[in-house]
N, C-alpha and C positions, 0 to 999 in steps of 0.2 A: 479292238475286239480281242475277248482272248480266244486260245486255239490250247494243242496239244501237239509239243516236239514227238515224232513217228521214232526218232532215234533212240529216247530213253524213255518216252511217256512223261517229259516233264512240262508243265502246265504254265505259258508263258501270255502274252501280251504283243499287239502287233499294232504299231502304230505308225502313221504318213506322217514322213517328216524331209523338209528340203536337205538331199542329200549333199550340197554341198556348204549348207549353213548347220545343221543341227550333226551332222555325222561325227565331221573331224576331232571336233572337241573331247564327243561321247568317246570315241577309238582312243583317244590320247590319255584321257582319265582313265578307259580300261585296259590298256596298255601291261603289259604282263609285271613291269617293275613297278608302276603306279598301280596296281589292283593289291598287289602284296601289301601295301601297306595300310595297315588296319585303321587309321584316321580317314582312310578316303571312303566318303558317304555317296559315292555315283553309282546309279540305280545301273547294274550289269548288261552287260552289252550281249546278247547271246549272239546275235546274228546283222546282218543288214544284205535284206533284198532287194535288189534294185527292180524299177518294177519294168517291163517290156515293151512300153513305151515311148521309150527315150528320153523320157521326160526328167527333169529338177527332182522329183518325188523319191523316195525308198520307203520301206517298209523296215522298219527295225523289231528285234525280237529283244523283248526282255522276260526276266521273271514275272511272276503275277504277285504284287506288293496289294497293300492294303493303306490307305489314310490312318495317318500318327494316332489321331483321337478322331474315332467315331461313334455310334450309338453301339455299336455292337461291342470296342472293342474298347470300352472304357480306362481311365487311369485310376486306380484303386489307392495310391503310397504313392506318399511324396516321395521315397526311392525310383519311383520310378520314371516320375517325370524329370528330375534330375539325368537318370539315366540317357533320357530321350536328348535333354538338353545338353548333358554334354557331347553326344555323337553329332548332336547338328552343326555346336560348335565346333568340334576338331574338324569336321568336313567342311565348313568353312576356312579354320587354318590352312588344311591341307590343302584345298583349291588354290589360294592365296599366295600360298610357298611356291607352286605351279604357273602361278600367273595368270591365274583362270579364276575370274567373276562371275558371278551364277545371274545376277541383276532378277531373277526373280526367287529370291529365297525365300518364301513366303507359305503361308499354314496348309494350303493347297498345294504346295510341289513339297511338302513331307509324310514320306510315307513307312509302315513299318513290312519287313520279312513276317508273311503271317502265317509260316511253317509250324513254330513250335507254340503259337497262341491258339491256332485253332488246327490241333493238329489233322481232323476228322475232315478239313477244308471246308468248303462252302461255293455257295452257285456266285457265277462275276455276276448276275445281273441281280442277286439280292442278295448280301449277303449274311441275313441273317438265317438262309436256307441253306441246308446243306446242298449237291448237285445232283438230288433227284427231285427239288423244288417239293419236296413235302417235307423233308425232319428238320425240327429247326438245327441250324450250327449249332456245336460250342464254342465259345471261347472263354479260354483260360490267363487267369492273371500273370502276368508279366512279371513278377514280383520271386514266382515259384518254377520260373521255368526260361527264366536268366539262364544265359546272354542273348539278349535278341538284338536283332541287329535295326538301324533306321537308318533312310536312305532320299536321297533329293531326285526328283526325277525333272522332266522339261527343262530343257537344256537350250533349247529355240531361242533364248536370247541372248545366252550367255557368249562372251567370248574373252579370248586367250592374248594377254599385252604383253611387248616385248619390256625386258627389261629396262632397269632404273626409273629414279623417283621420278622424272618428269613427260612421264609415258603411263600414269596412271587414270587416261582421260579420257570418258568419254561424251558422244550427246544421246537422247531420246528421254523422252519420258515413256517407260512401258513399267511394266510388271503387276502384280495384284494390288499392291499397297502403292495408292495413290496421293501417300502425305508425304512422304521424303521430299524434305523441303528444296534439296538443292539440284532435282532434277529439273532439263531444261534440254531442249531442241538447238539451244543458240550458247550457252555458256557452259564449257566442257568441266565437267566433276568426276569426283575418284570409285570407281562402281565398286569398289574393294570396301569403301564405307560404306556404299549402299546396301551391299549384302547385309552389313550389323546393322546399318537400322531397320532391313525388312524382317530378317531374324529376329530384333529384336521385340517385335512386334507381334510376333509369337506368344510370348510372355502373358500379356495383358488379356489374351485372346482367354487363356488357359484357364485365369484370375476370373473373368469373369461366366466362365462356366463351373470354375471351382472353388469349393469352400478352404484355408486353410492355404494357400498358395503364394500369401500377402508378401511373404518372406524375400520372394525374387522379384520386387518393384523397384530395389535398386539397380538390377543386372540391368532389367529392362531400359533402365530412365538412364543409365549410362551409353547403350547400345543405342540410345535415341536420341541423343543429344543433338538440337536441330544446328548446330554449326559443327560441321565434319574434322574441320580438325581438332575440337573438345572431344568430340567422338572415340570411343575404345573402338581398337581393332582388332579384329576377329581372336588374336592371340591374349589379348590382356581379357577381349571379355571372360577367355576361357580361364584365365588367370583368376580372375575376380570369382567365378564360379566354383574354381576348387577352392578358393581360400572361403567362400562362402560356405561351402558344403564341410569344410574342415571343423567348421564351428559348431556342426549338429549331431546329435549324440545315435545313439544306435536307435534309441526309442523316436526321433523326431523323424528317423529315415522310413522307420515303420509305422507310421500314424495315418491309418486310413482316411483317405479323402473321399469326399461326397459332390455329385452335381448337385448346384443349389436348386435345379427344381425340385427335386427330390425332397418331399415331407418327411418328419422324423418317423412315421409309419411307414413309409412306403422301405426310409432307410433299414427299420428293424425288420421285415420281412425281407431285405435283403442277405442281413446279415446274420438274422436266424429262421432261415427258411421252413417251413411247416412241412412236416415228415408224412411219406408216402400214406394213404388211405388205411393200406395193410399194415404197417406199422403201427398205426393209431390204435387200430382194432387190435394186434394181436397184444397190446400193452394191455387195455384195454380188460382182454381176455384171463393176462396173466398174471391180473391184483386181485 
């Protein structure tokens, strides 16, 4: 549910989580040396309540994040979704480097900072309302109001392996994406590749809400690779990704993208919106 910090008026997120499985992790990632560094995509720790019943439960305080791609807050430039893709990937390096598996990396635990997109904010329980449930939000492209930050959040399944190669292992089948082939209850796998193949599953998600996108179906098909050790990791994806993005000229990063349901009318009244009533009229007026 969200609330409002009493100390500065800032607008957060308060969610029940088992405090001695979902805490640790979150406090270590937000960690004053690990928060410094700008690769790390872990959605901020403001607080953790413990609640008064003695119980397993806490209550943690985060900022109020917003879903990577939603109706409201669409991708407009392929700059942009580049952008989005490489912070997921470096936030998966960084976890990586840390020794910390996210095991559910996946389209629903990415979220963006929706400070500088909709600066005017909006209601948590509709967000396409501002927070007196009658003016609609705005939201602004992404593309003009760079750098925005994106962020992983649920952390409930994740966990932190001691060093060297042959401690990369775990069991369970969980998370959103339920094809990663080499998950299993009874034969232990590296959840460090699991992440790139839920990541990379992203991808395809993106492609087929978008027109123009085709470009990243190698990043994806590598990230996906159903035998893990053919599999890229977290570091080469991102590798592949800058040498991929190397290749595209200034015009290709600025080239408007379309959701394909969108008709080519529906596209030109987006993109040249019909001018105020009074306007019409005073033109109108003054030929």
């Amino acid at each position: 549910m969200d609330a409002v910090r009493i100390s500065d008026g800032t607008k957060v997120v308060l969610k029940t989580v088992n405090i001695y499985e979902d805490v640790p992790i979150l406090q270590y990632l937000n960690s004053p040396e690990l928060a410094s560094d700008p690769r790390n995509k872990t959605v901020p720790l403001l607080d953790v309540i413990a609640l008064p019943d003695g119980s397993d439960m806490a209550l943690i305080v985060t900022p109020i994040l917003h879903p990577f791609n939603s109706t409201v807050s669409q991708f407009r430039y392929v700059s942009e979704v580049i952008d989005a893709l490489d912070q997921f990937i470096q936030g998966l390096v960084f976890m990586h480097e840390h020794r910390v598996a996210h095991r559910d990396a996946c389209y629903y635990n990415l979220m963006i900072d929706p400070t500088k997109i909709c600066p005017g904010g909006f209601h948590f329980a509709a967000n396409d309302l501002q927070e007196d449930f009658k003016k609609p939000s705005k939201w602004l492209e992404r593309r003009f109001v760079s750098p925005v930050k994106y962020y992983f959040i649920d952390f409930e399944m994740s966990e932190q392996l001691p060093s060297g190669p042959d401690t990369r292992l775990s069991l369970g089948i969980v998370g959103q994406d339920r094809t990663v082939p080499e998950m299993s209850m009874t034969i232990p796998y590296d959840p460090f590749k699991v992440d790139v193949f839920q990541l990379g599953g992203v991808i395809p998600e993106l492609i087929k809400r978008y027109e123009g996108l085709e470009f990243l179906l190698p990043l994806s098909n590598s990230m996906r690779r159903r035998d893990p050790e053919a599999r890229l990791t977290a570091a080469e994806a991102h590798d592949m990704l800058q040498e991929m993005v190397s290749s595209l000229t200034e015009a290709d990063l600025s080239r408007r993208i379309w959701l394909r349901v969108y008709s080519p009318r529906v596209r030109k009244r987006i993109e040249f919106p019909p001018k105020p009533l009074w306007q019409r009229l005073l033109a109108c007026f003054s030929s």
